[in-house]
Residue frames relative to the residue before (quaternion, step in Angstrom):
aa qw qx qy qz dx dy dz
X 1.0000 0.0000 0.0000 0.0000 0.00 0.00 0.00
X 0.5309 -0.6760 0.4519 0.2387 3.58 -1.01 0.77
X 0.1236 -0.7993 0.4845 0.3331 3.65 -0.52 0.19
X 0.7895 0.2571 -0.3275 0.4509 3.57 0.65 0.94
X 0.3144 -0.7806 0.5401 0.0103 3.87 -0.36 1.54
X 0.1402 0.7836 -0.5932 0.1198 3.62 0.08 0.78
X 0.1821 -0.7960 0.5728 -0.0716 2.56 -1.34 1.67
X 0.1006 0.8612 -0.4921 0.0778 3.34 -1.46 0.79
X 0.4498 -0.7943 0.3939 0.1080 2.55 -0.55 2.34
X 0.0845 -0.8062 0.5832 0.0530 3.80 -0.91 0.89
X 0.1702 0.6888 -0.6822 0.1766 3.72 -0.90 0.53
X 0.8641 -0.2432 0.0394 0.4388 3.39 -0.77 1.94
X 0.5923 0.5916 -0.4045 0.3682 3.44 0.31 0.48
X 0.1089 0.8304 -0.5410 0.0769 3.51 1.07 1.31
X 0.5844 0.6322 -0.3816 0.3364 3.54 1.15 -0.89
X 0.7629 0.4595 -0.1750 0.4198 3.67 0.81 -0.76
X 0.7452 0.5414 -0.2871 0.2629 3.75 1.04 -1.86
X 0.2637 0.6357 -0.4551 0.5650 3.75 1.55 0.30
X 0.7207 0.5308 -0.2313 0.3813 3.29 -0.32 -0.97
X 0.6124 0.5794 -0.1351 0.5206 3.22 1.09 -1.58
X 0.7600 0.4677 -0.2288 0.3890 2.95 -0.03 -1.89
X 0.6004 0.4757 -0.3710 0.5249 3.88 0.57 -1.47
X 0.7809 0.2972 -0.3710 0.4051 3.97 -0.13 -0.53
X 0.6594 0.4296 -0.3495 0.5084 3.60 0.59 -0.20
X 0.7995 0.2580 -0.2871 0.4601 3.80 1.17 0.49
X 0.5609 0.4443 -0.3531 0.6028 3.23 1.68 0.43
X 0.1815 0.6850 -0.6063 0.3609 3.79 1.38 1.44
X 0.3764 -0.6818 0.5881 0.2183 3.14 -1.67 0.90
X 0.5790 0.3901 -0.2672 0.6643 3.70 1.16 0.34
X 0.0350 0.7763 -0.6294 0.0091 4.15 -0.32 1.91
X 0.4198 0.6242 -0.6192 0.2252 3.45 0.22 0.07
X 0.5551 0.5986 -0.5157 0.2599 3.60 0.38 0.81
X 0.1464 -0.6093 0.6639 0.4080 3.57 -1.34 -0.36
X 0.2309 -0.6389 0.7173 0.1546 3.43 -1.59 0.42
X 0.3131 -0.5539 0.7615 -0.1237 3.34 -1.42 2.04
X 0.0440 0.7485 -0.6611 -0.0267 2.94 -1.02 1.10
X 0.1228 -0.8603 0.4912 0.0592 4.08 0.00 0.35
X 0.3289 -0.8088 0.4866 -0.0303 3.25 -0.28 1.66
X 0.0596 0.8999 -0.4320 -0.0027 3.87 0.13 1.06
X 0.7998 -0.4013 0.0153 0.4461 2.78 0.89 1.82
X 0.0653 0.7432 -0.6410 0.1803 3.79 0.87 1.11
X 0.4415 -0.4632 0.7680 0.0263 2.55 -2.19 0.85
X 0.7623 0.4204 -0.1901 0.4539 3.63 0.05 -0.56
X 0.5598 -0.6446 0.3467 0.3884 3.60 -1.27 0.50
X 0.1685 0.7605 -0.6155 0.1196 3.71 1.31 0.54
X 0.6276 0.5107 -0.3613 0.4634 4.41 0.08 -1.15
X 0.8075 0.4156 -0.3013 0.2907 3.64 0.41 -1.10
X 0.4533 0.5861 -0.3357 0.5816 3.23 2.15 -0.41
X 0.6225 0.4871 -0.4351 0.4311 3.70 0.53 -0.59
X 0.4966 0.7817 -0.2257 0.3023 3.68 0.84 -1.52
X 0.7797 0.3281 -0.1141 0.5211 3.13 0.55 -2.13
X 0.3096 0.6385 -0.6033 0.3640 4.12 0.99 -0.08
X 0.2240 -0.7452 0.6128 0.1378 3.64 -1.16 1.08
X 0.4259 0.7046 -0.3125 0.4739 3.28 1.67 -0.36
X 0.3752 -0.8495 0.3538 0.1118 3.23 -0.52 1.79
X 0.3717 0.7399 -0.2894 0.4802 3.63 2.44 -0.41
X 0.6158 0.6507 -0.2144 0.3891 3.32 0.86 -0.77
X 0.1096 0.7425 -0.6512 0.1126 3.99 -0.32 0.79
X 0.0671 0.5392 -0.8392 -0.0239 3.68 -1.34 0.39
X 0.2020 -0.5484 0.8114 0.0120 2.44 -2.56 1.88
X 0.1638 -0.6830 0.7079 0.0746 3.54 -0.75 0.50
X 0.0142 0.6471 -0.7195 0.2516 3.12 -1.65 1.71
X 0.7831 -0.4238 0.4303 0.1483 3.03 -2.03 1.04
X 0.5978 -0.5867 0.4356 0.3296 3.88 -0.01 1.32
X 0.2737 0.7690 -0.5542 0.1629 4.05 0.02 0.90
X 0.6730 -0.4460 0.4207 0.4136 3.69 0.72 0.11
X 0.5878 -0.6245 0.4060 0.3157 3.72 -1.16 0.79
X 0.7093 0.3414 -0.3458 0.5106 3.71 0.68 -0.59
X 0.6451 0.4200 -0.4872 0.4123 3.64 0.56 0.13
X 0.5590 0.6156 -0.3225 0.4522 3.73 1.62 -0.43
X 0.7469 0.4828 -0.1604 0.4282 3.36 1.36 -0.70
X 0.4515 0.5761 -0.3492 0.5851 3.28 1.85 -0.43
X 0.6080 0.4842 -0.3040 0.5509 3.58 0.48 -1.25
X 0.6680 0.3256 -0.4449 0.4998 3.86 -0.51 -0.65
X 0.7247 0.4250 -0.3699 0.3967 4.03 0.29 -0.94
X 0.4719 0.6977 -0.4198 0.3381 3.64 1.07 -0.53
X 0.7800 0.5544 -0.0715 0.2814 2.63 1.08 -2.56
X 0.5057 0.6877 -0.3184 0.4123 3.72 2.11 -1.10
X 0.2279 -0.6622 0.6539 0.2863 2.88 -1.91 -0.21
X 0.6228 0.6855 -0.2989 0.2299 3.21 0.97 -1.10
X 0.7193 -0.4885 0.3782 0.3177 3.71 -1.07 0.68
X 0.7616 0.4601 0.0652 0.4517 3.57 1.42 -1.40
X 0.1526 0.8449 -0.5121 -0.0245 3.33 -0.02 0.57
X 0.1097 -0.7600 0.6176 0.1701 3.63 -0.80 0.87
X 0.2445 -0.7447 0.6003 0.1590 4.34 -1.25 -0.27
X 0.2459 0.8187 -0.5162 0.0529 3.22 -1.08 0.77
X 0.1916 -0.8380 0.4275 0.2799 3.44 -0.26 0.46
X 0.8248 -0.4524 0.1518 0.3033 2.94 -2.11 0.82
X 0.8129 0.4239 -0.2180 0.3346 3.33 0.72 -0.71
X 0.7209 0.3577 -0.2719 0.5277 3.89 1.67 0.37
X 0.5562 -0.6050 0.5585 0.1125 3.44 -1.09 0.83
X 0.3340 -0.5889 0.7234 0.1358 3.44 -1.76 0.96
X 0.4017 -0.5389 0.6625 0.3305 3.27 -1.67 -0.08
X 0.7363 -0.5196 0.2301 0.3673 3.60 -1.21 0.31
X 0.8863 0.3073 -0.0586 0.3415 2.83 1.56 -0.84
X 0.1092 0.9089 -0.3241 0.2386 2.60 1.93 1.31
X 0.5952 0.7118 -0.1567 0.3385 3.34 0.87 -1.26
X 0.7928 0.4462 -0.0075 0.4151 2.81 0.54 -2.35
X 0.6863 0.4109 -0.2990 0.5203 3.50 1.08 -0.79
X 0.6769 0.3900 -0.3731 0.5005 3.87 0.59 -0.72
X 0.6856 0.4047 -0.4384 0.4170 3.89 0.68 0.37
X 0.4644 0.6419 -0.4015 0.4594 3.63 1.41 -0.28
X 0.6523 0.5457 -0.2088 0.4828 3.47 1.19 -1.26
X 0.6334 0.3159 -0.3238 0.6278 3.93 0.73 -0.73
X 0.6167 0.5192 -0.4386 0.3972 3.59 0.14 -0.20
X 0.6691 0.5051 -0.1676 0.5187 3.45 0.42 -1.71
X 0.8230 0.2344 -0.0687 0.5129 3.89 0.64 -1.27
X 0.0555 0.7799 -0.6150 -0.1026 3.93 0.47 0.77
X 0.5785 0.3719 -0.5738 0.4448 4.39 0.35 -0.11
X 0.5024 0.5682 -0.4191 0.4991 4.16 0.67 0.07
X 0.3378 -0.7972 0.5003 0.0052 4.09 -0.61 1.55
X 0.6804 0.4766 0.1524 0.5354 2.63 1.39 -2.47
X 0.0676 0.6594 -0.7486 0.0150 3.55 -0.88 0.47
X 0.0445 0.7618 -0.6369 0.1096 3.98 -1.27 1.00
X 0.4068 -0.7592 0.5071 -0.0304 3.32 -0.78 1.46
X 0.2830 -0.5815 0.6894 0.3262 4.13 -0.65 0.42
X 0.2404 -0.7680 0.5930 -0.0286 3.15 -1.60 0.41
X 0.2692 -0.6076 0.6751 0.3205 3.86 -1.10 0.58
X 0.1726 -0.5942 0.7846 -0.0385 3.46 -1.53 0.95
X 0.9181 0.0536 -0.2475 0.3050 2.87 -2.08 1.31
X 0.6253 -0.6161 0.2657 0.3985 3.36 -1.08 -0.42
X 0.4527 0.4900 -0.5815 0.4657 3.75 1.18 0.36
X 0.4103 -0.5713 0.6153 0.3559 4.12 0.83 0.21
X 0.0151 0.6852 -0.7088 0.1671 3.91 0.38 1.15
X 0.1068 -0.6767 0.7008 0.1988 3.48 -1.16 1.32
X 0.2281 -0.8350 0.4581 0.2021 3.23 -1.00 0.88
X 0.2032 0.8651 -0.3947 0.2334 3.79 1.73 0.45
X 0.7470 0.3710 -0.2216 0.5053 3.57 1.10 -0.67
X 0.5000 0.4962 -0.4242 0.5691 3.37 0.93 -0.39
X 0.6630 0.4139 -0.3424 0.5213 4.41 0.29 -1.26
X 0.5717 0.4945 -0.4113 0.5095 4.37 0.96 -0.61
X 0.7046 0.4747 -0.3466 0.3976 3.80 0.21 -0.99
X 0.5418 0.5291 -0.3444 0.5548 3.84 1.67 -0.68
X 0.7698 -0.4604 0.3658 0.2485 3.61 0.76 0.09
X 0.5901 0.6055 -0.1718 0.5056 3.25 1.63 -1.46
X 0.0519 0.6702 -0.7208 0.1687 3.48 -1.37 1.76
X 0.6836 -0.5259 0.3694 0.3459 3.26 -1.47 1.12
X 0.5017 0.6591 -0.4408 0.3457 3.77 -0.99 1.25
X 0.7213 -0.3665 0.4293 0.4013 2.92 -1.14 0.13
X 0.0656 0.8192 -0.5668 0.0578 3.97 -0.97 0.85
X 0.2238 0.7489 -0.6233 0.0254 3.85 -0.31 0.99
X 0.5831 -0.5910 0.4848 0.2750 3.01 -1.55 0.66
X 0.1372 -0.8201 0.5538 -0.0438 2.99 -0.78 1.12
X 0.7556 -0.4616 0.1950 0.4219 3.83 -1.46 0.94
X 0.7361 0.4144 -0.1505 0.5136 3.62 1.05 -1.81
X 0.4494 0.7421 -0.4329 0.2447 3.43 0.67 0.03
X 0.4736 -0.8006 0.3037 0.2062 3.84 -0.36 0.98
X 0.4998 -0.6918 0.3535 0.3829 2.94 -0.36 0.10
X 0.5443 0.3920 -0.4537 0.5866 3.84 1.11 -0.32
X 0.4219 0.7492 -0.4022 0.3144 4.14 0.85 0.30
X 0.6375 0.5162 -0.1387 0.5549 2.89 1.00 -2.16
X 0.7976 0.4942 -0.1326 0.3193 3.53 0.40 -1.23
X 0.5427 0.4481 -0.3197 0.6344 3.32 1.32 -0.05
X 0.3616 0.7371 -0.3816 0.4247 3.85 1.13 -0.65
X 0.7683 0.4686 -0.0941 0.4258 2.80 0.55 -2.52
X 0.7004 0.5105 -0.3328 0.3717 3.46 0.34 -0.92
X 0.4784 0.5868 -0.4812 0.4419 3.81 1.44 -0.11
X 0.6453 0.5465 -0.3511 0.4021 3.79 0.56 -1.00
X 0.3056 0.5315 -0.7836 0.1003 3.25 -1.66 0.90
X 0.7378 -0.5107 0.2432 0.3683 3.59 -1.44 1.32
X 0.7220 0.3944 -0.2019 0.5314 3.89 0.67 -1.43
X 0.7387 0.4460 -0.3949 0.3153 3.69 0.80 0.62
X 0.6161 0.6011 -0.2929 0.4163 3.34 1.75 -0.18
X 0.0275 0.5915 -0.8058 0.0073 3.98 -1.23 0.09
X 0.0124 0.6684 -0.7213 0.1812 2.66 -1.63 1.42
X 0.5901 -0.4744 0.5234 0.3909 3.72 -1.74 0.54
X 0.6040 -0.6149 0.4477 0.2382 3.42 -1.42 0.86
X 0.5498 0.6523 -0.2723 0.4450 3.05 1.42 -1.15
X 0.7274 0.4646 -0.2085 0.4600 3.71 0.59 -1.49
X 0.4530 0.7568 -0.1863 0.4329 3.22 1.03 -0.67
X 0.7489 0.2250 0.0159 0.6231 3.43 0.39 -1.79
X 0.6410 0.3591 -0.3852 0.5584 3.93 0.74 0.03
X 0.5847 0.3538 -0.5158 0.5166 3.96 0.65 0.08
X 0.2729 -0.7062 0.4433 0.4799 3.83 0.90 -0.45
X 0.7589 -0.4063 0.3462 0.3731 4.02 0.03 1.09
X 0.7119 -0.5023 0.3516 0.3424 2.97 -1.13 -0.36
X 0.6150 -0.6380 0.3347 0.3205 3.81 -1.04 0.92
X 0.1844 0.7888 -0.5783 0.0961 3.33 -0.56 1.26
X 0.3101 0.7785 -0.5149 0.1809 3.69 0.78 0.69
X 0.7753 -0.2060 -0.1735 0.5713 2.94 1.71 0.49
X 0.7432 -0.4337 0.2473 0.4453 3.58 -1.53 0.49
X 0.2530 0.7675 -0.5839 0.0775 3.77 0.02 1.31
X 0.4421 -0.7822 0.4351 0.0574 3.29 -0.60 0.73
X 0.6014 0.3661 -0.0725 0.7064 3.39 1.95 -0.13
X 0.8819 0.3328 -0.0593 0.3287 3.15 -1.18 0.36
X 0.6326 0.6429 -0.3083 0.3025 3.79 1.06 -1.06
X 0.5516 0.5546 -0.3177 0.5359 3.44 1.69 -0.75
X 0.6777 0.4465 -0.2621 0.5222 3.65 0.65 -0.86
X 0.4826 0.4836 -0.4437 0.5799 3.91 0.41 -0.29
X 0.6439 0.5894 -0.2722 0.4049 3.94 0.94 -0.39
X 0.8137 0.4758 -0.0523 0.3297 2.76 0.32 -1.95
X 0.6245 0.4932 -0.2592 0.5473 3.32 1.68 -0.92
X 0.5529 0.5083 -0.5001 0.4311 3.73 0.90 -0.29
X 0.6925 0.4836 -0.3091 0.4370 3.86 0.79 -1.37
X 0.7144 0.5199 -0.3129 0.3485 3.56 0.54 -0.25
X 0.5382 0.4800 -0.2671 0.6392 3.19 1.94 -0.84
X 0.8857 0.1744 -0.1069 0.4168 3.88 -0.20 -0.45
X 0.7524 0.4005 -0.2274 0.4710 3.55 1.27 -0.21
X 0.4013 -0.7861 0.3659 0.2953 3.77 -1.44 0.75
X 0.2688 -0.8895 0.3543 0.1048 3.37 0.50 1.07
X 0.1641 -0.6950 0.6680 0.2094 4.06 -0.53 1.12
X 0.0478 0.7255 -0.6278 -0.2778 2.73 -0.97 0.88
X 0.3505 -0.7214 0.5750 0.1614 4.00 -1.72 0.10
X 0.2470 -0.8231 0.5069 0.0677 3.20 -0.25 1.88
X 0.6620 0.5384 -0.4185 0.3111 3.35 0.56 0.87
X 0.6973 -0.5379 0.2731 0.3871 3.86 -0.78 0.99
X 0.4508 0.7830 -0.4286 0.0065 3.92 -0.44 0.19
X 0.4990 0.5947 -0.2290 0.5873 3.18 1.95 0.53
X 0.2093 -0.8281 0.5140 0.0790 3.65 0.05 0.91
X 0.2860 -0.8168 0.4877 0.1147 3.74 0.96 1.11
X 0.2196 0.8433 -0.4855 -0.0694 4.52 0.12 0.19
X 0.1828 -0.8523 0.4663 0.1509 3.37 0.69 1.70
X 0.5316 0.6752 -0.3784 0.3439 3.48 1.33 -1.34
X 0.7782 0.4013 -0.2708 0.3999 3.88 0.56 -1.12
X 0.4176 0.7240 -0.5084 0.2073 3.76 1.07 -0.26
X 0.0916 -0.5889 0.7915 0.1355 4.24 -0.93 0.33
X 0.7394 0.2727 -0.2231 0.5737 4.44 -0.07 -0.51
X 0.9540 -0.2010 -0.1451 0.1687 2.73 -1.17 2.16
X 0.1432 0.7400 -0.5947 0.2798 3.11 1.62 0.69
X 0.7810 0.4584 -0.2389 0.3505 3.55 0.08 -1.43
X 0.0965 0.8511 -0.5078 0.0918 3.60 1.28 -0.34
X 0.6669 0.4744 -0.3028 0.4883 3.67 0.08 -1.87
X 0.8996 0.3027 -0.2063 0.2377 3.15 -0.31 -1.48
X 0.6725 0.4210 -0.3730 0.4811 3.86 1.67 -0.32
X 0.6849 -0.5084 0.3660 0.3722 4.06 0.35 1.01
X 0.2311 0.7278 -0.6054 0.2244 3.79 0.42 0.90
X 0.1455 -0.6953 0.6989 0.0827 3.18 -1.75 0.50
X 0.4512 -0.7515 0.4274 0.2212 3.29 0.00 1.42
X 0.4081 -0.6906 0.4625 0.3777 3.84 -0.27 0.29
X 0.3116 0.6865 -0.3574 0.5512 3.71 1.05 -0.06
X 0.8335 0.3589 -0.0530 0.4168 3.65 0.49 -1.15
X 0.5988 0.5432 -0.0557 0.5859 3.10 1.14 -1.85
X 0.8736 -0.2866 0.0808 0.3850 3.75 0.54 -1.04
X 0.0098 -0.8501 0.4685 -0.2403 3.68 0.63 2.13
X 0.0817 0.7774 -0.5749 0.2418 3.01 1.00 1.44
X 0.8261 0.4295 -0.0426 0.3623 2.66 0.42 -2.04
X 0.3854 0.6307 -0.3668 0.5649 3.78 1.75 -0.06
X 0.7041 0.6437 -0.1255 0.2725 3.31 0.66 -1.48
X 0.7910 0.2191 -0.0611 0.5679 3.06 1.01 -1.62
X 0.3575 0.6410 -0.4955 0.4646 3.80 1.55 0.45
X 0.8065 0.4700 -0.2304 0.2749 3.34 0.44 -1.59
X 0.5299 -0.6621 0.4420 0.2922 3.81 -0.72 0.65
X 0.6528 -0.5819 0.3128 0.3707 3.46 -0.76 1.18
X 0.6293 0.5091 -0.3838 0.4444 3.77 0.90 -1.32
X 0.7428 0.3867 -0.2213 0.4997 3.88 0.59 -0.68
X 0.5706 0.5596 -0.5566 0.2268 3.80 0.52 -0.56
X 0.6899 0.5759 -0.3569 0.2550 3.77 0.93 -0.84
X 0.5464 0.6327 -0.2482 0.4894 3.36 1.80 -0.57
X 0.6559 0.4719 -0.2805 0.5181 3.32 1.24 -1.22
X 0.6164 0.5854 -0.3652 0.3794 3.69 0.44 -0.48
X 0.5935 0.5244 -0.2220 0.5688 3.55 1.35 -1.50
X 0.7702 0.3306 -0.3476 0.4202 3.74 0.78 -0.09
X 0.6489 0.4914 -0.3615 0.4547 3.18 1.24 -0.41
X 0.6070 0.3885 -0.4041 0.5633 3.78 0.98 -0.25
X 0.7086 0.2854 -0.5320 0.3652 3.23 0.07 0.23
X 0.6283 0.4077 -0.5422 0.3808 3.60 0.64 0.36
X 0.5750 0.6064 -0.3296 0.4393 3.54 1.27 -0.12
X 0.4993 0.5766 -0.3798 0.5234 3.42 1.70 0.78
X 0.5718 0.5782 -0.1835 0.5524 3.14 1.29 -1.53
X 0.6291 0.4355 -0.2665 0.5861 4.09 0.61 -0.87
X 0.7061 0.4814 -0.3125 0.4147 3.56 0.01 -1.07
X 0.6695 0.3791 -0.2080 0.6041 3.84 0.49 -1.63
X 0.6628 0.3731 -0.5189 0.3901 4.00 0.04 0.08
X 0.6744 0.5743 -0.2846 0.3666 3.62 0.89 -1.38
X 0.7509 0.4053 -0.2898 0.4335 3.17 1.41 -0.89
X 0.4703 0.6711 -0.3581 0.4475 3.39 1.41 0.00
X 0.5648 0.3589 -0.2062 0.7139 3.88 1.79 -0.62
X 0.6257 -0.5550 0.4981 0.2288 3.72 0.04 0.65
X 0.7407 0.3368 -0.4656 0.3482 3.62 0.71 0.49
X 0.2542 -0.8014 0.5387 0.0531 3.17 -0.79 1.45
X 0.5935 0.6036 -0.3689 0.3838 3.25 0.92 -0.35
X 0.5961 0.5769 -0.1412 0.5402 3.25 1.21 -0.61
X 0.6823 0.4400 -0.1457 0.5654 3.54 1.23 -1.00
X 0.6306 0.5326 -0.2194 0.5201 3.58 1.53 -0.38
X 0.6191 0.5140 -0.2958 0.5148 3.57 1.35 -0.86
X 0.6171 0.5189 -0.3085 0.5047 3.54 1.09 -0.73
X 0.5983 0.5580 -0.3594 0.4488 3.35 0.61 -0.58
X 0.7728 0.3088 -0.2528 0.4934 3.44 0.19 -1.32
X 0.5738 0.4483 -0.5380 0.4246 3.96 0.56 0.21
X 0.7399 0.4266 -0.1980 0.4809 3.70 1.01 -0.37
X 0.2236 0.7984 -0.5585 -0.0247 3.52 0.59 0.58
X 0.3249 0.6792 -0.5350 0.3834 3.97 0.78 0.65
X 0.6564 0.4080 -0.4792 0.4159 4.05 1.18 -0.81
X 0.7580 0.3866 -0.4747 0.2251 3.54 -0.01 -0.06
X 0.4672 0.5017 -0.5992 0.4135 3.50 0.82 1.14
X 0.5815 0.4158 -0.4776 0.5108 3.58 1.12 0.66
X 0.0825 0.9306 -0.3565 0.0124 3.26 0.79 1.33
X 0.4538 0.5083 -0.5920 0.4304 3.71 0.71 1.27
X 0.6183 0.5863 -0.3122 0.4200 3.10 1.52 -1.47
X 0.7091 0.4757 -0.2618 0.4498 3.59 0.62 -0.98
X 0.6934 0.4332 -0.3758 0.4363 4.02 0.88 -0.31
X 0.4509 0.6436 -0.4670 0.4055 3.27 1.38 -0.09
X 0.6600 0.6197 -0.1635 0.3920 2.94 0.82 -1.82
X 0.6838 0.4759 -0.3125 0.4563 3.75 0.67 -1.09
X 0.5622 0.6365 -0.3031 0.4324 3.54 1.47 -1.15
X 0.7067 0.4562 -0.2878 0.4579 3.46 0.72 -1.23
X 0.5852 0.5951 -0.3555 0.4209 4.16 1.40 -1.13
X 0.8999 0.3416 0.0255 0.2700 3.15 0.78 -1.70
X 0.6686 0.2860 -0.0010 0.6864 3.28 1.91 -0.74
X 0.2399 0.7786 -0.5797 -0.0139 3.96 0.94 0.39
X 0.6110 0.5259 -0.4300 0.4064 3.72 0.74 -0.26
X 0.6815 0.5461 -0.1977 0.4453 3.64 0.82 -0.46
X 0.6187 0.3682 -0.3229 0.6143 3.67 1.47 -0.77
X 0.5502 0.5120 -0.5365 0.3837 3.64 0.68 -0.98
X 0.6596 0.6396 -0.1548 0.3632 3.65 0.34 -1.30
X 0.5743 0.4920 -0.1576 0.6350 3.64 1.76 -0.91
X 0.7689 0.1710 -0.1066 0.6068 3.82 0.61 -0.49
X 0.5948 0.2973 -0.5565 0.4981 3.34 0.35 0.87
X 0.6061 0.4668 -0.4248 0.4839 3.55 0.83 0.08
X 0.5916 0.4301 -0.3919 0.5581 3.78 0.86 -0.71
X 0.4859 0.5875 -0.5016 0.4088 3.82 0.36 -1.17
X 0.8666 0.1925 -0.0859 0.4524 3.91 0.18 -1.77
X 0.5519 0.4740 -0.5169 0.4512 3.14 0.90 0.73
X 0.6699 0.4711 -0.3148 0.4799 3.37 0.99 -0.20
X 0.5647 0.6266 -0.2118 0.4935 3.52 1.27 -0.46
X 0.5826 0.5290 -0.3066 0.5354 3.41 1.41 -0.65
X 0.5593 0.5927 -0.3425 0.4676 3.38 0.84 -1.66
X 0.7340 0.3705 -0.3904 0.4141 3.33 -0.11 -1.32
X 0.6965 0.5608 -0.2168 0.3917 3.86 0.29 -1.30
X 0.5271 0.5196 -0.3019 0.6009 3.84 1.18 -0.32
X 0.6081 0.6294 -0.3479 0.3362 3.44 0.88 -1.80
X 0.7422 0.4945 -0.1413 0.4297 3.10 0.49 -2.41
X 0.5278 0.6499 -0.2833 0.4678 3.70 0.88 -0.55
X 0.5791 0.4184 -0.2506 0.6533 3.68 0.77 -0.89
C-alpha cells in the first residue's frame, strides 16, 4: 500500500493536466498512488491521463457532479493512510511531497500539513505577505485567546494543491462539500473544519505553484451570484467544531456572510442576501455594519443615492485639497 493517495479532480482542462501530472510524478518523495477522477470532460483531458506510462496513475471517470464530489470519490477510491489534492490545472515543485510528509511524520499531534505558494502567472511568492500575518513554519492550534484577525490569517494559508492530511481526519471532517454541484467554496467548507479541530504544520515555504490565470471552474464565482456552501449550509461546520472555538468560528463566518451579502446585494439579489442573513443572526450585533446592510436589502434606491452623494462629497474634499 502507498503511503500517499493523491487525488485530482479533472473537468475539461486537457490544456493544462500534463503539466500537472509531470509535477505530481517528478516528486522527490514516490510512495504515492495518483487517482485521477474525470467529472465528465468534454475535452481530450482523460485521454491525456490514459497515455501516462506511469503505473501510479489511475483514472475514474464519472457523471459531471462538481469538484468536491470528484474529490470525495478519488478518496473513496484510495487506500493509502495520506491523502494529498491538487487540481488539474497547477503544478507542485519536486519537493513538495517529501517535505510536507517529513512534517506529519516528525509532528504526529499535527493532522494538517500547508505549504506557502507562488500564485498566478508573475509566479507571485506569496510567503512574505502569509509572514507579515504573523505565520512561521510549525506546529499551529487554535487556541481559546486567539483573535479573530488570527484564525483568519490561518485561513489565508489554505489553497487545495497545498494541503496533506491523515485519512482519518479527513473522513471525520466529512471531505469535501458535495451536497451539491458548487463550484466555489467546497474546499473551504474543509479547511474551516481542520482549523477548528485539527493541529495544523504549517510550512512557510513556496512548493505549490497556485495557476489562478488557467482556472475555466469558478474563477468567475464573485461575479456569477454564488453562495459558498459554508454560508448556504454551516451546519455541519458547526456541530464539528468544539464548543471552546465555536464562538470564534461564528465571528468569522459572519463576517464572511457580510462580504457575500453586500456583493449579492450589489447584483440585485436580495433574496439571496436575506437568506444569508437569517442563517447569521450574530451580524446584527455589528449594528452600523448591519443597518447598512438592511439599507442596501430594503431601500437599494435610497442607499445607492446615499453613496453617490458621499462618493462626491468626498471627491470634492479631495479636489479643494489639491487646489490648496
Amino acid at each position: 500500500m502507498s503511503q500517499v493517495s493523491i487525488i485530482i479532480a479533472l473537468y475539461n482542462k486537457g490544456r493544462y493536466i500534463r503539466r500537472t501530472l509531470d509535477s505530481v510524478c517528478a516528486q522527490t518523495f514516490d510512495d504515492c498512488e495518483v487517482i485521477v477522477v474525470d467529472d465528465g470532460s468534454t475535452d481530450d483531458g482523460p485521454d491525456i491521463v490514459k497515455s501516462y506510462a506511469d503505473s501510479r496513475v489511475h483514472l475514474i471517470r464519472q457523471e459531471n457532479a462538481g469538484p468536491g464530489a470528484a474529490r470525495n470519490r478519488g478518496v473513496k477510491e484510495s487506500t493509502a493512510p495520506f491523502l494529498a489534492f491538487i487540481d488539474a490545472d497547477d503544478e507542485w515543485l519536486p519537493d513538495f511531497l517529501r517535505v510536507s510528509m517529513e512534517a506529519l511524520e516528525g509532528h504526529p499531534e499535527c493532522a494538517v500539513s500547508v505549504t506557502s505558494r507562488f500564485k498566478g502567472h508573475p509566479r507571485e511568492d506569496v510567503t512574505d505577505r502569509l509572514r507579515a500575518y504573523g505565520l512561521k513554519t510549525g506546529a499551529w492550534f487554535l487556541h481559546e485567546n486567539h483573535s479573530l484577525a488570527s484564525l483568519k490569517h490561518a485561513r489565508a494559508m489554505f489553497s487545495t494543491g497545498a494541503v496533506v492530511c491523515r485519512r482519518d481526519v479527513f473522513v471525520n471532517c466529512g471531505g469535501f462539500y458535495d451536497r451539491t454541484r458548487t463550484i466555489s467554496g467546497e474546499d473551504t467548507y474543509l479547511w474551516l473544519q481542520f482549523l477548528a479541530n485539527c493541529g495544523i504544520f504549517m510550512i512557510l515555504r513556496p512548493l505549490v505553484w497556485y495557476h489562478s490565470e488557467a482556472s475555466e471552474l469558478g474563477c468567475r464565482w464573485a461575479d456569477a451570484g454564488v453562495v459558498q456552501p459554508y454560508l448556504s449550509d454551516p451546519e455541519s461546520i458547526r456541530k464539528n467544531c468544539p464548543p471552546v472555538h465555536r464562538r470564534l468560528l461564528e465571528e468569522l463566518l459572519t463576517g464572511l456572510a457580510f462580504c457575500r451579502a453586500s456583493a449579492l446585494c450589489e447584483r440585485g439579489d436580495v433574496e439571496s442576501a436575506r437568506k444569508i442573513c437569517r442563517m447569521f443572526p450574530l451580524m446584527k450585533r455589528s449594528l452600523w455594519r448591519y443597518t447598512r446592510l438592511r439599507m442596501r436589502m430594503d431601500c437599494p434606491r435610497l442607499y445607492r443615492l446615499l453613496r453617490h452623494a458621499r462618493m462626491t462629497s468626498s471627491c470634492q474634499s479631495v479636489s479643494e485639497g489639491q487646489g490648496d
